[in-house]
C-alpha positions, 0 to 999 in steps of 0.5 A: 500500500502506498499513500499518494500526498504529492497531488498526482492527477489533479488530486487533493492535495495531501489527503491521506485518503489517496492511496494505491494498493498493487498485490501479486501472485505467482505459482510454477511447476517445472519438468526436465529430465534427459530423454536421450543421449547428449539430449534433454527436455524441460517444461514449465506451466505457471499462473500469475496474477497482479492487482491494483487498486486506486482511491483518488480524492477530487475537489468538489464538483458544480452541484456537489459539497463533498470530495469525488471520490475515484476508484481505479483499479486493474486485474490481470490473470495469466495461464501460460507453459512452455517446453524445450529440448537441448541436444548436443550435436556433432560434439561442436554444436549444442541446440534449443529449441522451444515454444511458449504459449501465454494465454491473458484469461482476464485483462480487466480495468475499471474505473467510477467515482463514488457517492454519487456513483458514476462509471467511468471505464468498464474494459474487459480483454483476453488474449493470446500470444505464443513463441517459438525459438531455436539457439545454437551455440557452436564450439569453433575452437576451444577458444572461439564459440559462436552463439546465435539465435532466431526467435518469433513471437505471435501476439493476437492484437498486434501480429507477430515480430522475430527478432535475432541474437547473435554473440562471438566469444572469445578467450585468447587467455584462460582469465580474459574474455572479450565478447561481440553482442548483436541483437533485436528485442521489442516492447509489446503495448501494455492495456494501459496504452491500448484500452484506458480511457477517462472520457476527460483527459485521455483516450484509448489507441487500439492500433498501437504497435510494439516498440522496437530496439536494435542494440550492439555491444563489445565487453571485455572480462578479466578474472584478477585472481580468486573471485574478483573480476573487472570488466568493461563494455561499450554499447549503442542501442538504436530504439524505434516506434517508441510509444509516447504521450501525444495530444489528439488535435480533434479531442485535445485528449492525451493519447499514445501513439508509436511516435518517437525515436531514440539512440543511445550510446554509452560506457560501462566499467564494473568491478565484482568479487567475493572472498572466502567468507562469503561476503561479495560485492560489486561497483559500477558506473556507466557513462551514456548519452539517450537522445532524440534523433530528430531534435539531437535532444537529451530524453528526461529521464535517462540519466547521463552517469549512474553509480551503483554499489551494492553488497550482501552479507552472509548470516547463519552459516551462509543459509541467510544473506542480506543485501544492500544497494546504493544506485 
């Protein structure tokens, strides 16, 4: 639960009858066991769950002496599995290939004030989506490994995107490791962006697609004896159709649409470790610059430099750890 004094949304200011309260659940069950020889299957079915739900306290409207009371409030119910099965083949290449199947029984949003009772939003969606994927990672030499992979995925709204990752590593020294990193991802629209609608300040776009990125990286390792480890990376990262806050023009209502670009160079330094009482630890620090292409702008926030530092602590004979991080 947290309460909401900062007047978010046009609220009353301060009132400690603000809140939101977001709750989940999660429950997995897994299978794997080898089916042949160099080969072996794995499958999980899962259910999750989230819930949210909001109290918002408006000014008093014309004709009424109280505060509005809002409610909003969202539930999401999910039943989804999948299977894999990893070989190795020809000695040099091991192999997966999976499917998932991700079935959104209950995508629900609903939204009315209180006393006197007025509906608001009343969404109810279901979908499906599914994937496929295949992963190979070939041994070239003990020194050099190539890993590629190929995935699809299908979402009922929207349609399908594939998208490929491939990776060259290679260890001229047994403690140093430099990797080449090529891949494509995307961000599907949430129901939020898709369905959500006020009928005062913000409307619903249907037709949203999926956010796009395209992102390459270098990243050299060195083991500095025992358990330590520095590392370096350069990378970029090119993103397209990024979903955004427009103002329709014909309703002045708030709407997203896939309008925006983004690039985003950038260097990161690390250094992690453990010693032999089980204390470890990591500090980093990432210098990078996000901006828009077409105004050559910085984006809000995506912060130039960042530092983070964090450490855990082992407690009863290593069976409990706590952890802290300062970012």
């Amino acid at each position: 639960m947290k309460g909401i004094p900062t007047a978010s949304f046009g609220q009353v200011f301060n009132d400690n009858r603000s809140q939101t309260i977001d709750s989940s659940g999660y429950l997995k069950l897994g299978y794997s066991r080898p089916i042949f020889q160099d080969a072996e299957f794995a499958a999980d079915v899962y259910f999750d769950r989230a819930i949210y739900h909001g109290v918002y306290v408006y000014s008093p409207v014309a004709g009424l002496q109280t505060d509005v009371l809002n409610e909003d409030a969202s539930r999401g119910d999910v039943l989804g599995t999948n299977a894999r099965i990893t070989k190795t083949l020809w000695q040099k290449h091991k192999a997966t290939v999976g499917v998932e199947f991700r079935d959104n029984l209950r995508q629900d949003q609903t939204n009315y004030n209180v006393n006197p009772f007025q509906p608001v939003l009343d969404d109810r969606q279901s979908t499906q989506e599914w994937a496929a994927f295949v992963e190979d990672e070939f041994t070239i030499r003990r020194v050099l490994i190539l890993n590629a992979g190929l995935r699809h995925d299908q979402y009922q709204p929207f349609g399908g995107t594939t998208n490929p990752r491939v990776a060259l590593i290679y260890s001229p020294r047994r403690r140093t490791t430099l990797k080449l990193i090529y891949g494509q991802a995307f961000r599907a629209p949430n129901d939020y962006e898709l369905y959500y609608s006020d009928h005062v300040s913000i409307e619903p776009n249907p037709y949203l697609q999926t956010e796009k990125i395209r992102t390459e990286e270098f990243i050299w390792e060195q083991d500095v004896g025992g358990d330590f480890r520095i590392s370096a990376s350069g990378f970029g990262s090119q993103f397209t159709d990024l979903i955004t806050q427009e103002v329709d023009p014909k309703t002045a209502f708030i709407v997203y649409e896939n309008s925006q670009s983004a690039h985003n160079r950038g260097l990161e330094l690390e250094l992690g470790g453990k010693i032999p009482s089980g204390l470890e630890g990591r500090l980093s620090y990432t210098l990078q610059k996000t901006v828009d292409p077409s105004t050559r702008l910085s984006l809000s926030d995506s912060p130039t430099q960042l530092a983070k530092a964090n450490i855990i602590f082992p407690l009863a004979h290593r069976s409990l750890t706590i952890g802290f991080e300062l970012q």
